[in-house]
N, C-alpha and C positions, 0 to 999 in steps of 0.2 A: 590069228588074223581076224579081224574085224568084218563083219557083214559091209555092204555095202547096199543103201537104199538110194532108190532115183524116187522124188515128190514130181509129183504130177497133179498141180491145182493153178486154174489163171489167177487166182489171188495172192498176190505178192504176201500179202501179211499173213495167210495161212500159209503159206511157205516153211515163211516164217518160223511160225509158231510151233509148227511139224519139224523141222529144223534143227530145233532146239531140242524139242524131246527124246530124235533121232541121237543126237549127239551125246546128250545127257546120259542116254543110256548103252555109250560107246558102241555106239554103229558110225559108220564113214555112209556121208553123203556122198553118194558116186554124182549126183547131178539133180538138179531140179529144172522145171518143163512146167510153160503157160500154157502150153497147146498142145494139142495132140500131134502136130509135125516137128515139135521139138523133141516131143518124147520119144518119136519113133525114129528121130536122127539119132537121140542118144543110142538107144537100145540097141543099134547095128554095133556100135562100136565099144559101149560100157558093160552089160548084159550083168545088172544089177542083182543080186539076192532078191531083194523084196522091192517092190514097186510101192508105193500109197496113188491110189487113180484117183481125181473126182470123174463126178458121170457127167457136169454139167462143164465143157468146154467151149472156147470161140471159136473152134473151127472144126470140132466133132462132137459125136456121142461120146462119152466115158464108156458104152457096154459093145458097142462098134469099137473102139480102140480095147477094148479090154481081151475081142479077141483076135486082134491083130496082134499084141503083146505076148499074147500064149503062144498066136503059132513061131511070131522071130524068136521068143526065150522062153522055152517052155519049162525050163530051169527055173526062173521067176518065181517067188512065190508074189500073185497079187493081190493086195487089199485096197478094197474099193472104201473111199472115206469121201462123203458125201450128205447133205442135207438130205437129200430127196429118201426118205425112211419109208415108202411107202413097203408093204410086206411081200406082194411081186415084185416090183424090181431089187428087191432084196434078196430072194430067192432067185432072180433071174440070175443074178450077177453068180451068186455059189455054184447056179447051175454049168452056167459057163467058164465055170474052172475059177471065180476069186475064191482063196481060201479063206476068206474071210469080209466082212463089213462092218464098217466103224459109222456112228451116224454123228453130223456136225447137229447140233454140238457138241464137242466130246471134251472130256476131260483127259491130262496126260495119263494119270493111273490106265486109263481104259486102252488107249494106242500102246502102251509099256507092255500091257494084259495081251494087248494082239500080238507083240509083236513078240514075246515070251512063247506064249502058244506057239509059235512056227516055229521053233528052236526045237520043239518038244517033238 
């Protein structure tokens, strides 16, 4: 059985691009989410493997959603995939339960690398 990952970026074309890598590397996209109340509609009723969050939403924080996500699925493994690389809110996010951070702009090897690592 295949993982299943939920994307969580308001950018349609990093959706996308996430997507695709997801796919390529035979994971099942359970859902993908513009906003932080799409993600947390999905997550009542799909309760994904692995999440991909960005921090930067239209209608939340990505590190406020990050730990509303751990307490609905605490199953989740979440990785926080995001511009914003600064090296506290990098550590913030690990702190708060992401297993991990990807920074945009990221190459697929490196998302492949993360999402290997949470197999392991």
């Amino acid at each position: 059985m295949s993982r299943s990952v939920m994307i969580v970026d308001d950018s349609l074309f990093m959706r996308k691009i996430l997507r695709g890598i997801v796919l390529e590397k035979g994971y099942t996209v359970a859902a993908e989410a513009g906003s932080g109340i799409e993600a947390m509609r999905g997550l009542h009723t799909l309760h994904p493997d692995i999440i991909l969050l960005d921090i930067i939403l239209p209608d939340s924080n990505g590190l406020d959603l990050l730990e509303s996500i751990i307490a609905a699925c605490p199953d989740s493994k979440v990785v926080v995939c995001s511009s914003i690389g600064q090296s506290l809110v990098i550590q913030k996010s690990l702190d708060m339960g992401a297993k991990a951070f990807i920074q945009k702009p990221f190459t697929p090897e490196k998302v492949i690398e993360v999402l290997e690592s949470l197999e392991a």
